[in-house]
C-alpha positions as CSV (number, residue, x, y, z in Angstrom):
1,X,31.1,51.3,175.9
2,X,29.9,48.4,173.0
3,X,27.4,51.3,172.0
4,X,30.1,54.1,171.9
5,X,32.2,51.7,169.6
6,X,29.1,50.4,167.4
7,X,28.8,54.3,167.0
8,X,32.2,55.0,165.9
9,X,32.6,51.9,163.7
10,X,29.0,52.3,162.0
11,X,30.4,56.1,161.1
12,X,34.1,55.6,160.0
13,X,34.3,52.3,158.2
14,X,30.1,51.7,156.8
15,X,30.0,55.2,155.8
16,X,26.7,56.0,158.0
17,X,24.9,59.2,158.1
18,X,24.0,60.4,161.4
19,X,20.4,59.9,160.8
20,X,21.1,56.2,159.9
21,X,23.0,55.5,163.0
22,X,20.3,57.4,165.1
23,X,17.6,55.0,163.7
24,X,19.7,51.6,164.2
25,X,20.5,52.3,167.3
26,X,17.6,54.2,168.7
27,X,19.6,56.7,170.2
28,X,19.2,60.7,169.1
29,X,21.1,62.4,167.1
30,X,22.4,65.0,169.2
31,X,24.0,61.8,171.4
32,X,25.5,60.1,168.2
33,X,26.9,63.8,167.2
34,X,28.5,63.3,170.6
35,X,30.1,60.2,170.4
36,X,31.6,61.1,166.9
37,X,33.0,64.4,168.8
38,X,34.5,62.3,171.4
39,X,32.5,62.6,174.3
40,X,32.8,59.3,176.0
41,X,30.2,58.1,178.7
42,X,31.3,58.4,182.5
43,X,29.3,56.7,185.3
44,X,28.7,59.6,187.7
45,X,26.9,59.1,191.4
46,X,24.2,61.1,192.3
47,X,25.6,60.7,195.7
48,X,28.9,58.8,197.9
49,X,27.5,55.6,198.7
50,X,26.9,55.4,202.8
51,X,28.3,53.4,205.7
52,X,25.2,52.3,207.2
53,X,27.1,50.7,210.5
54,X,29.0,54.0,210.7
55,X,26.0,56.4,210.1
56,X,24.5,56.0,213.5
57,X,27.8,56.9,215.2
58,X,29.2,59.8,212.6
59,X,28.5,62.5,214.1
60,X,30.1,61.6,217.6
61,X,32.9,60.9,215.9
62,X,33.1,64.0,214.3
63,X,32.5,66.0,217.0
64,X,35.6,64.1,219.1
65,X,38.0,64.9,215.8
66,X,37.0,68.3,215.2
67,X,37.6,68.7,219.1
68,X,40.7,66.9,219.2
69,X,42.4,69.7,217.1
70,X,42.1,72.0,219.8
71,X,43.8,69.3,222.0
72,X,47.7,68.3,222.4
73,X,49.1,66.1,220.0
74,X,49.3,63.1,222.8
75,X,45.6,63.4,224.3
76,X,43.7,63.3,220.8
77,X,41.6,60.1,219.6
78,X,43.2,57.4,218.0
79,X,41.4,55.4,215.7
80,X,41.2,52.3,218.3
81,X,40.7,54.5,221.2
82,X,38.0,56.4,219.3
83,X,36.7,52.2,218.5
84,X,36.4,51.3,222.8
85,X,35.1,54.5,223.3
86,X,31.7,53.3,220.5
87,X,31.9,50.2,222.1
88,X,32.1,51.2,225.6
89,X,29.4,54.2,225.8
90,X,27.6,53.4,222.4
91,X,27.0,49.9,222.4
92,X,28.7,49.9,219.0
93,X,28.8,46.4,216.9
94,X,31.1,47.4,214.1
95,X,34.6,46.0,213.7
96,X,37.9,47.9,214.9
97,X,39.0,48.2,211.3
98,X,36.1,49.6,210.1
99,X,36.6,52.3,212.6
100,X,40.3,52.7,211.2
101,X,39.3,53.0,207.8
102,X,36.1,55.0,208.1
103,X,38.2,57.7,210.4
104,X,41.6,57.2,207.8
105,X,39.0,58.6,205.5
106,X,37.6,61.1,207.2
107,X,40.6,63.1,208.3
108,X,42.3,62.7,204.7
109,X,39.1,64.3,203.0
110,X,39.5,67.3,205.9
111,X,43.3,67.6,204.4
112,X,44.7,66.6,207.7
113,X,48.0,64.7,208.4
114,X,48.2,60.9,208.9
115,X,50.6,58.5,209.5
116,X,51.6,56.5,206.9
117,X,52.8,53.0,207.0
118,X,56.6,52.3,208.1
119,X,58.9,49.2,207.7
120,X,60.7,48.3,210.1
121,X,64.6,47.5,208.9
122,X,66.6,45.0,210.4
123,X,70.3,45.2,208.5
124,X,72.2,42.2,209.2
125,X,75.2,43.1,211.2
126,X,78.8,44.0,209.4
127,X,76.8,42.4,205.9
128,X,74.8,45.2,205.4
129,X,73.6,48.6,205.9
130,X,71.1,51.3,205.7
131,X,70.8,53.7,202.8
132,X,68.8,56.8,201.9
133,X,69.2,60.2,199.8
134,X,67.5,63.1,199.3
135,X,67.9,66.8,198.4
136,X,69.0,69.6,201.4
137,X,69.4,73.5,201.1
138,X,72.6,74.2,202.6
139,X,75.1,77.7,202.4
140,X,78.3,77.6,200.2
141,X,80.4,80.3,199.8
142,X,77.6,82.6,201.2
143,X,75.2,81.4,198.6
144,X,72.7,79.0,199.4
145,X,72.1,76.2,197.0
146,X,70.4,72.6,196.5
147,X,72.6,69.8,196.7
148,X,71.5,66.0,196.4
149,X,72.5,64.0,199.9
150,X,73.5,60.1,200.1
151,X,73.4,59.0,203.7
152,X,74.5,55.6,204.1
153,X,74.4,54.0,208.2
154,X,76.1,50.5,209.2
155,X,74.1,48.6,211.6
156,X,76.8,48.6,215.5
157,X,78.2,51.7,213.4
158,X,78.8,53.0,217.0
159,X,80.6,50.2,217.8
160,X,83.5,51.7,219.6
161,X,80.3,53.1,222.2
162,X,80.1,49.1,222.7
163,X,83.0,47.9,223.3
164,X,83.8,50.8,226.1
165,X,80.2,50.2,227.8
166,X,81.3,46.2,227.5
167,X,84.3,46.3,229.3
168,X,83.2,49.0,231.6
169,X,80.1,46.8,232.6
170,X,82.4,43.6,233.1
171,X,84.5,45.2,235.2
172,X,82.2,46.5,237.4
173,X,79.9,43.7,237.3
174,X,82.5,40.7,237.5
175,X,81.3,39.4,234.4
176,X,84.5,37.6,233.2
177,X,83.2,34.2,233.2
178,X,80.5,35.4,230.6
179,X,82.9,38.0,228.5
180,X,85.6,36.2,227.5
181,X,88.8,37.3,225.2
182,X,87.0,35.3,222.5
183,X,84.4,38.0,222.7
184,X,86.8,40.9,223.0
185,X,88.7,39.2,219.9
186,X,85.1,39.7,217.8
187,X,85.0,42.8,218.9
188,X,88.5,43.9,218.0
189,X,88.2,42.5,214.5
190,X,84.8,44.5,214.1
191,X,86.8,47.5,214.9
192,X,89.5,47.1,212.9
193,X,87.1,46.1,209.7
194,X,85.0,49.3,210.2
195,X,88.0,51.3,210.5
196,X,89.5,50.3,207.7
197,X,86.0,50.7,205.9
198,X,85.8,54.2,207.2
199,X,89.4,54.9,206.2
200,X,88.6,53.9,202.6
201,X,85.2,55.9,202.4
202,X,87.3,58.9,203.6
203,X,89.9,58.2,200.7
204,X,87.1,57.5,198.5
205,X,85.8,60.9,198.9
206,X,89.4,62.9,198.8
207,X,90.1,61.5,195.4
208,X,86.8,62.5,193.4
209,X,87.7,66.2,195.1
210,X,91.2,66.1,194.1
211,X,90.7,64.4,190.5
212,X,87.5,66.9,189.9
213,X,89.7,70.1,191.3
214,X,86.2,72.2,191.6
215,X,86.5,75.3,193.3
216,X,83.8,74.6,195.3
217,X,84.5,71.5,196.4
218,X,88.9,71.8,197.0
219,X,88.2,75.3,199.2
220,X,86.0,72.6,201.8
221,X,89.5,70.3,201.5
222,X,92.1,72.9,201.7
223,X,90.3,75.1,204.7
224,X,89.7,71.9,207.0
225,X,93.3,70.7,206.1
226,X,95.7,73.4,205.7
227,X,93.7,76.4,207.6
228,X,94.3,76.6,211.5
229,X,92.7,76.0,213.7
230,X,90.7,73.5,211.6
231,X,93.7,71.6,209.8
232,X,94.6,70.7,214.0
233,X,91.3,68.9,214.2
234,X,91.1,67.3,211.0
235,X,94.8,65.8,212.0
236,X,93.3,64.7,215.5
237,X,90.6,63.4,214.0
238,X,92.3,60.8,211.7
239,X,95.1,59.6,213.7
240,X,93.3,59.1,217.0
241,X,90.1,58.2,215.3
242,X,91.1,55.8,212.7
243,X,95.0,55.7,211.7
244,X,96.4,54.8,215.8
245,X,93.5,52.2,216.2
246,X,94.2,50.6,212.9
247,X,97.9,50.5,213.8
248,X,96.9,48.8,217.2
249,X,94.8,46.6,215.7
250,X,97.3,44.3,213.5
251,X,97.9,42.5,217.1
252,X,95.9,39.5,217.7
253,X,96.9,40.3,221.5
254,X,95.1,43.8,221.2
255,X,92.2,42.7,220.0
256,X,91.9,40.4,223.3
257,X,92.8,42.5,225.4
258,X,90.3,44.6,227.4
259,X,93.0,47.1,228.6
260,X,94.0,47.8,224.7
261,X,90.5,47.9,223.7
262,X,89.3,50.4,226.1
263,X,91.3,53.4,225.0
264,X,91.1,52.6,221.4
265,X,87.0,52.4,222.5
266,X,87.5,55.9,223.7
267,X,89.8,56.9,221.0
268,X,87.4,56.0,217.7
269,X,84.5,57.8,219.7
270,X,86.2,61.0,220.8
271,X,87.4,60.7,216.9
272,X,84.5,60.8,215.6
273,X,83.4,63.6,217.9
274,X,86.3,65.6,216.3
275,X,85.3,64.4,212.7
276,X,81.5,65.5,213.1
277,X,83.1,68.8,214.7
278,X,85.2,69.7,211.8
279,X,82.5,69.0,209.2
280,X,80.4,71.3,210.4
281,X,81.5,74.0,212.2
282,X,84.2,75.8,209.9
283,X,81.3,76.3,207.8
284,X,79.5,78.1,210.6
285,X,81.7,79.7,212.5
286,X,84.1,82.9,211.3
287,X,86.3,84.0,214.1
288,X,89.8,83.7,214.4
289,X,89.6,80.5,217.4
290,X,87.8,77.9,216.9
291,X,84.8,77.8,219.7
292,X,85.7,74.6,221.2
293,X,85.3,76.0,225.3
294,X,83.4,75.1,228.7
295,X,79.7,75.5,226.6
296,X,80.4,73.1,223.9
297,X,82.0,71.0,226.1
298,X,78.8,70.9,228.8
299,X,76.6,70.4,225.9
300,X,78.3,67.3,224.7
301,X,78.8,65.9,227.8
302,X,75.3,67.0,228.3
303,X,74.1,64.2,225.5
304,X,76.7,61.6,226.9
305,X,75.1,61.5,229.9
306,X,71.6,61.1,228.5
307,X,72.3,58.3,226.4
308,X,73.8,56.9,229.9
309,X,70.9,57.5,231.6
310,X,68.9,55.4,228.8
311,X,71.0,52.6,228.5
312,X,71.4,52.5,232.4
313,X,67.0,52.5,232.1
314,X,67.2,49.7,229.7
315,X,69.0,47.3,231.2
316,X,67.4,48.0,234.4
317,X,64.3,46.6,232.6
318,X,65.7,44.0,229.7
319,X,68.9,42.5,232.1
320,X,71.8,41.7,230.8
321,X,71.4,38.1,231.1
322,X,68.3,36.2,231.7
């Protein structure tokens, strides 16, 4: 690069003639007509420099990824089980990250998929929360058009879930001496600060519609709050969901009480339920009734009974208390 600049320099500020430059700096004149064209030098390999601890073993490994596409997703080669397998059968000496890298390498020149790292988030409780937003294709008035998504999640944002499976489980259990109205009363106040949170997010949203008055936007207001049978489950919705709880929830004695605290449990959840149900279906479904019968039903009781089934497996494993 010195040369390319002596070049440049000797033309534009001393004046030089080709010929002069050629003959100070021993280069030819077709490379100094170069330079002055603005052709600038690039190192290029004759050929990718080698891995000579992974050369021995390349092949195999190639033949084990090339097969493992043929393979289901959960019996192909990882990278460390592709490493004990070298070290097992091979006699292999390299390191375990070599492997990792050489393969990383290897299957991104192919053009095939790999995992990319992930961070783990750990939100502190009722402080923060986790945020992302994107861009979905979704149908509007029969049309379907891009609009820009902002997902934001609480951490114990099902935390009506809790305090049912809480009381249920010290009932049952005879856990009083560990679960005491001092718990129940941090419970209670959680509910009653997410509802209210909830309550102004909901707000929140209504006014921007009704201050903006787009068509658009007011026809998604007015058919889930005036239009039967939808306006019935938006009104369900928000007074067992959020407005009854909140009520319930100025007394200190509510909050403390498991008997109080079970049905509002139940209440914000099946809310919810009717919430997520009346976001999304009018804009589905076009019949006269809504389809709210024995199949929906099953199904959701269906997914109740699953997450059941895993919490009932986790605490079998991780007990409640040590």
């Amino acid at each position: 690069m010195d040369q390319y600049e002596l070049i440049r320099t000797a033309a534009r500020v001393y004046k030089k003639s080709i010929r002069q430059i050629a003959r100070e700096t021993g280069h030819t004149r077709k490379t100094v007509r170069k330079v002055l064209a603005g052709w600038e030098p690039k190192y290029r390999r004759r050929q990718e420099p080698g891995c000579r601890v992974m050369a021995p073993v390349a092949a195999i490994i190639d033949g084990w990824l090339q097969t493992d596409q043929e393979a289901p997703t959960k019996q192909r080669h990882t990278a460390h089980r592709i490493w004990t397998r070298l070290v097992d059968e091979y006699g292999f000496t390299g390191a375990e990250s070599t492997v990792r890298r050489w393969v990383r390498e290897q299957k991104a020149r192919r053009g095939w998929h790999t995992v990319t790292a992930v961070l783990p988030l750990d939100p502190e409780i009722a402080r923060e929360a986790e945020v992302d937003w994107g861009t979905a294709w979704v149908r509007m008035a029969g049309e379907e058009k891009p609009v820009r998504l902002f997902c934001m999640r609480s951490r114990f944002s099902g935390l009506a879930g809790i305090v049912v499976i809480t009381i249920v489980l010290r009932m049952t259990l005879g856990l009083e001496q560990w679960i005491t109205p001092v718990h129940f009363h941090d419970l209670g106040k959680l509910l009653f600060s997410f509802d209210m949170l909830v309550i102004g997010l909901v707000w929140a949203q209504y006014i921007v519609i009704w201050y903006g008055n787009i068509t658009e936007e007011t026809q998604y207001v007015i058919l889930r709050t005036q239009v039967l049978p939808w306006a019935l489950f938006s009104w369900v919705a928000l007074m067992a969901g959020f407005l009854g709880p909140l009520v319930v929830f100025f007394s200190r004695r509510a909050k403390q009480d498991p008997f109080a605290l079970l049905p509002m449990g139940l209440a914000i959840a099946g809310g919810m339920w009717v919430e997520r149900y009346v976001l999304v279906v009018p804009a589905l479904w076009k019949g006269p009734a809504a389809p709210l019968g024995l199949p929906e039903l099953l199904i959701s009781a269906g997914f109740a009974s699953a997450a059941i089934l895993c919490y009932l497996a986790f605490i079998r494993f991780f007990p409640i208390f040590p």
